[in-house]
C-alpha positions as CSV (number, residue, x, y, z in Angstrom):
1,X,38.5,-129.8,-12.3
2,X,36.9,-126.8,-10.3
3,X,40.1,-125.9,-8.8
4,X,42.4,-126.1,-11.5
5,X,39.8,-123.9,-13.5
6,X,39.7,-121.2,-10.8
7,X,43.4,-120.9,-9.9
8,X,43.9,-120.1,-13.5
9,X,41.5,-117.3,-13.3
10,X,42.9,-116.2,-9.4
11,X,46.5,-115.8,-11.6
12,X,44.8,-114.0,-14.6
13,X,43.4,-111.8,-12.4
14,X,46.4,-110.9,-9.7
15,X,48.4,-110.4,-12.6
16,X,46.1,-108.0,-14.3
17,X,45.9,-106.0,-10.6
18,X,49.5,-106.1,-10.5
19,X,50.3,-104.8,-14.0
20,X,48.1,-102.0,-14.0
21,X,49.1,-101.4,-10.1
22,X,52.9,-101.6,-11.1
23,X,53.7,-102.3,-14.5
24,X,55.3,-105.8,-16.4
25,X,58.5,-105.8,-15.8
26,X,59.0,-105.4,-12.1
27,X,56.7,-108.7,-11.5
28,X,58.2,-112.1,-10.8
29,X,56.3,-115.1,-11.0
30,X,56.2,-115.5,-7.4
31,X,55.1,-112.6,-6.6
32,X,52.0,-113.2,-9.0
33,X,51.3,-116.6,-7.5
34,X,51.6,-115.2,-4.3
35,X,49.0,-112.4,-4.8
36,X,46.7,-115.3,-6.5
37,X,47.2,-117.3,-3.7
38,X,47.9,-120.8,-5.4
39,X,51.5,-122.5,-5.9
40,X,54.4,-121.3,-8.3
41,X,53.7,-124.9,-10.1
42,X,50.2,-124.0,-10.8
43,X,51.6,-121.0,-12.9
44,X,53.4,-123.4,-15.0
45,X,50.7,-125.6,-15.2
46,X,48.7,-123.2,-17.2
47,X,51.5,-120.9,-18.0
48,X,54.5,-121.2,-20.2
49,X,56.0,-118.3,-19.1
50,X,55.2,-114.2,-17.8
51,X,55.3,-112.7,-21.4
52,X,52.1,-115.9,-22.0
53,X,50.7,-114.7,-19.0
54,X,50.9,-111.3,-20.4
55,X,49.4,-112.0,-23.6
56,X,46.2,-114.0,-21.6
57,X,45.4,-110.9,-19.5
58,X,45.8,-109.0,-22.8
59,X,43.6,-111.3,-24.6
60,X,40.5,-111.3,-21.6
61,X,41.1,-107.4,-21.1
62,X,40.3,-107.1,-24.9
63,X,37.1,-109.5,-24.9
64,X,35.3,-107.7,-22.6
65,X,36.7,-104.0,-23.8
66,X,35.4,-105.3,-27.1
67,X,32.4,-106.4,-26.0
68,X,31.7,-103.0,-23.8
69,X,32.8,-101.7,-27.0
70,X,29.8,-103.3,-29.6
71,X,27.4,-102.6,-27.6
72,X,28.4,-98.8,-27.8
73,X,29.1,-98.8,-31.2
74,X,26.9,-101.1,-32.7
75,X,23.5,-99.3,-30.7
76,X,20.4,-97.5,-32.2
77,X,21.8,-94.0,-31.5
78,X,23.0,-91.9,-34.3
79,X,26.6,-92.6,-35.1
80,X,28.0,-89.6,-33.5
81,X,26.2,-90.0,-30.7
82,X,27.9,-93.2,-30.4
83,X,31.2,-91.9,-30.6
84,X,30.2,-89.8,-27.5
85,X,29.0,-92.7,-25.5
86,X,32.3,-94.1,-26.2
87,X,33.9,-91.6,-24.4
88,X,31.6,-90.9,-21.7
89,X,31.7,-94.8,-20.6
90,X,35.7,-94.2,-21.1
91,X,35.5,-91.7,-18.5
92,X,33.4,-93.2,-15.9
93,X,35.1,-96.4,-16.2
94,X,38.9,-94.6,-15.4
95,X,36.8,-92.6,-12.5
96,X,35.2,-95.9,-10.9
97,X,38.8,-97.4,-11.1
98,X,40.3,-94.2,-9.4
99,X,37.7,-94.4,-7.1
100,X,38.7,-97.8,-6.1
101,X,42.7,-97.3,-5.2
102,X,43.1,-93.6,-5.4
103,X,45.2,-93.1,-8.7
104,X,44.0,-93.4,-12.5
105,X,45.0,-97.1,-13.5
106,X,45.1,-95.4,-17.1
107,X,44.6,-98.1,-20.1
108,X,46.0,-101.7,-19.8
109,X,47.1,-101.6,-24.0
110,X,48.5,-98.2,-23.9
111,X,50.6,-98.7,-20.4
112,X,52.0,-101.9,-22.0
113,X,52.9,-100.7,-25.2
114,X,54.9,-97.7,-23.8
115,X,56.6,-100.4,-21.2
116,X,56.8,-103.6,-24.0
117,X,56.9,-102.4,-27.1
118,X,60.5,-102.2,-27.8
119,X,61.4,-105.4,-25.1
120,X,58.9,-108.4,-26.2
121,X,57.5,-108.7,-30.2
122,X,54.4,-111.1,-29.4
123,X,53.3,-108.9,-27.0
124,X,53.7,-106.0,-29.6
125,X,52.3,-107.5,-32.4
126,X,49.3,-108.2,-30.2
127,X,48.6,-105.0,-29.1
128,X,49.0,-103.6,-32.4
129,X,46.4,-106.2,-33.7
130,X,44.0,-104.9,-30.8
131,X,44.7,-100.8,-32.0
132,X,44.0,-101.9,-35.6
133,X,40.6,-103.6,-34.5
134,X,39.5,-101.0,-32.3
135,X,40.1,-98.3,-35.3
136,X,38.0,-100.8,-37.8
137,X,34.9,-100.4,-35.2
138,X,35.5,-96.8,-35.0
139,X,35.9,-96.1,-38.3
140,X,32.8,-98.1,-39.4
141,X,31.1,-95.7,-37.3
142,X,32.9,-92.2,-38.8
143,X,31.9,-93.9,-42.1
144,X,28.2,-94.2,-41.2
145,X,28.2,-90.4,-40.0
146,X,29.6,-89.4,-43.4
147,X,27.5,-91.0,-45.2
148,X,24.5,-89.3,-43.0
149,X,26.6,-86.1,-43.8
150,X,27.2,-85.4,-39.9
151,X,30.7,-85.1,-40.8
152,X,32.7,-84.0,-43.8
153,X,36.7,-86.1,-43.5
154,X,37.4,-87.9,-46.1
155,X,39.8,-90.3,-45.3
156,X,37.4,-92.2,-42.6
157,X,40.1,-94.7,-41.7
158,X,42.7,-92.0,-41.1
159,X,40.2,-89.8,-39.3
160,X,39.3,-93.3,-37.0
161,X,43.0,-93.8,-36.2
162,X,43.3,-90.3,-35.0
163,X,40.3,-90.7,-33.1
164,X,41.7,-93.8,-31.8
165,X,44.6,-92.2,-30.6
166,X,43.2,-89.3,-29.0
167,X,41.3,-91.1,-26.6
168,X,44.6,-93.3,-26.0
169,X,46.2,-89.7,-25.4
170,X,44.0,-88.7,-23.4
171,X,44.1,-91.7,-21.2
172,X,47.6,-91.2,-20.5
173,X,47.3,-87.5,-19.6
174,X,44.6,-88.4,-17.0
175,X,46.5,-91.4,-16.0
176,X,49.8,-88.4,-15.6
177,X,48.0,-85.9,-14.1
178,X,46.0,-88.3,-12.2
179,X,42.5,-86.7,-13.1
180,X,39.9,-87.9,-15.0
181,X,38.8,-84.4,-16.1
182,X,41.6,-84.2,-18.5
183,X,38.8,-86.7,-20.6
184,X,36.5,-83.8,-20.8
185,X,37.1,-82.3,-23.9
186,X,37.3,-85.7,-26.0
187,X,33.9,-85.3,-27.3
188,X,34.6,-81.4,-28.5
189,X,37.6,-82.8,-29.6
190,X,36.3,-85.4,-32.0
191,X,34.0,-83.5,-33.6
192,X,36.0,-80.9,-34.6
193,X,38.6,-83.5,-36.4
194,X,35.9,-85.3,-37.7
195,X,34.2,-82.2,-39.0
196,X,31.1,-82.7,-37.5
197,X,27.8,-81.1,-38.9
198,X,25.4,-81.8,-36.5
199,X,24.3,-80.2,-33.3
């Protein structure tokens, strides 16, 4: 049982290394069971195919970023303060990463979206579930500042998406320009579209 547990995991976690390395679409199987080091028929064993394997490192990459993400959120600072600590762990976790193999990996949901979106509709529909939960735990937090009166949108679940998507943007320029300064300004950023009052 020990073995058939961990080759699961040794394939969840070549094919993460190898998606965020190269992208979907240029893996094969093989080369995924290869990297994991167990056979092709333990792929299918656990496996129905790559886009199911896609959706599983989708799924475990969004239980911990959740996670990572509650304990941000959800914490005992004031709720702008928590948008900022967002960002700041954002950063250092893209810089860590670039550390480790030279380049900006970039995020996992927004490099599959640009590369799937149009090709495979489970893998879509997932991700779009994923965006839409992350702006509900953003914009519970924009909520809670306007209700302190530290910022003055109105729309708090408009403002979240945008929030939302400036972070993704600014992901994907680091990941571009392969520097993780271009995630600088996302704090000076946010606060302006939020309208922030306070200091």
């Amino acid at each position: 049982m020990g073995r058939t547990s961990d080759a699961k995991e040794k394939i969840l976690a070549a094919a993460r290394s190898l998606i965020e390395a190269r992208g979907y679409s240029a893996l094969g199987v093989a080369e995924i069971c290869t990297a994991a080091g167990v056979p092709k028929g333990s792929f299918y064993h656990f496996f129905d195919s790559k886009e199911s394997l896609a959706l599983a490192v989708v799924d475990e990459h969004w239980a911990a970023q959740k996670r990572d993400w509650t304990r941000v959120l959800e914490g005992d600072a004031a709720p702008l303060d928590r948008l900022r600590q967002l960002f700041e762990q954002t950063e250092a976790a893209q810089h860590t990463a670039q550390q480790g193999c030279g380049t900006v990996s970039g995020c996992l949901f927004g490099n599959l979206t640009l590369e799937l979106s149009n090709q495979t509709e489970a893998v879509r529909a997932r991700l779009q579930e994923i965006f839409e939960a992350q702006i509900d735990m953003v914009e519970s937090v924009v909520a809670e500042a306007r209700e302190r009166g530290d910022a003055t949108v109105t729309d708090t679940r408009e403002a979240a998406r945008a929030v939302v998507a400036q972070l993704e943007g600014q992901v994907l320029f680091a990941k571009l320009y392969n520097n993780t300064g271009r995630l600088s300004p996302l704090w000076q950023n946010c606060r302006a579209l939020l309208g922030a009052t306070a200091a």
